[in-house]
C-alpha positions in Angstrom: -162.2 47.4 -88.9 -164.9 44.9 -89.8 -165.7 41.3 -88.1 -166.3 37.7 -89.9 -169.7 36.8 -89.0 -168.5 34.3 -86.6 -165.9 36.7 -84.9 -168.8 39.1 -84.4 -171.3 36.0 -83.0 -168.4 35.2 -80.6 -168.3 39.0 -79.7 -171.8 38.7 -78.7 -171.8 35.2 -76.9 -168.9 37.1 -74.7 -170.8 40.1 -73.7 -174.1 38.3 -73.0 -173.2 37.6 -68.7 -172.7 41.2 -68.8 -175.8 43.3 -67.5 -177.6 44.8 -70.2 -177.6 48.6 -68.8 -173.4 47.8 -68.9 -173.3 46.2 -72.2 -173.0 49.1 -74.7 -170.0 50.6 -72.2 -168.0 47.1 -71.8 -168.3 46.4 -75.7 -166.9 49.5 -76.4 -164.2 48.8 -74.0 -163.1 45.4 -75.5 -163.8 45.9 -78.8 -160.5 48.8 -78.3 -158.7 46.2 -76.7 -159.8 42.9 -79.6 -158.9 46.0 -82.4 -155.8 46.3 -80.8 -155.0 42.7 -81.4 -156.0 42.4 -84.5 -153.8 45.5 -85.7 -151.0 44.2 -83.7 -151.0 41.0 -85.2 -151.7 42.5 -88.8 -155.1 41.5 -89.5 -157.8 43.6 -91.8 -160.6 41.3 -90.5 -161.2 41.1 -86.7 -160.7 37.0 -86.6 -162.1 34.8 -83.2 -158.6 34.6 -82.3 -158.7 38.5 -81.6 -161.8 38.7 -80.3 -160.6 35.7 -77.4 -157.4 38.0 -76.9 -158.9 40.9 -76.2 -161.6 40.1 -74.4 -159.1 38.3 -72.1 -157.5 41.2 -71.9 -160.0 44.0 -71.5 -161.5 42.0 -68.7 -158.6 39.8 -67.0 -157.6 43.1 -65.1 -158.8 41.7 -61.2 -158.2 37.9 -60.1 -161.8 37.3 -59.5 -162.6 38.9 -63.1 -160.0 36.4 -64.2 -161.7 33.5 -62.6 -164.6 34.5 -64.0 -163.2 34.8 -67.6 -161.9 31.1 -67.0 -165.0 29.8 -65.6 -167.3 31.2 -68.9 -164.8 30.5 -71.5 -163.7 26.7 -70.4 -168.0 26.2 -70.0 -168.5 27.4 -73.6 -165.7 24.5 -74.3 -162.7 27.3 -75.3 -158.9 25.7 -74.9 -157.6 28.3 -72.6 -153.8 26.6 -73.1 -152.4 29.1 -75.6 -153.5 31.8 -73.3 -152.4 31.0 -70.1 -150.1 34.4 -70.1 -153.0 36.5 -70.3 -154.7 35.0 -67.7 -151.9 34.9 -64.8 
């Protein structure tokens, strides 16, 4: 499945807290979980909108990873409205 250049770049700007050492094993993670969407929802292109989905999803698994999530996303200036049901 291939990424839009922006889908990608937003894929990036999400893993960058991450350690580096951990990186290359919590990209493959999510990018299961943001492939997942974007089959799910029918897409051939990965769009942002899949990327934020999984991501959410891949790493919303703990409360404090949740708060975390919130904290990074809402700082980057990300509208976390439409998905509230991920993160409860």
């Amino acid at each position: 499945m291939n990424y839009t250049d922006q889908s990608k770049q937003l894929l990036d700007e999400l893993l960058s807290p991450i350690p580096f050492f951990a990186r290359p094993m919590a990209k493959k993670m999510i990018e299961k979980q943001i492939f997942a969407e974007a089959q799910q929802a029918g897409h051939e292109t990965v769009t942002e909108e899949d990327v934020l989905r999984g991501y959410i999803i891949a790493g919303a698994k703990k409360e404090a990873d949740r708060d975390r999530i919130k904290k990074f996303l809402t700082e980057k200036g990300y509208d976390l409205s439409k998905y509230e049901d991920l993160l409860a």
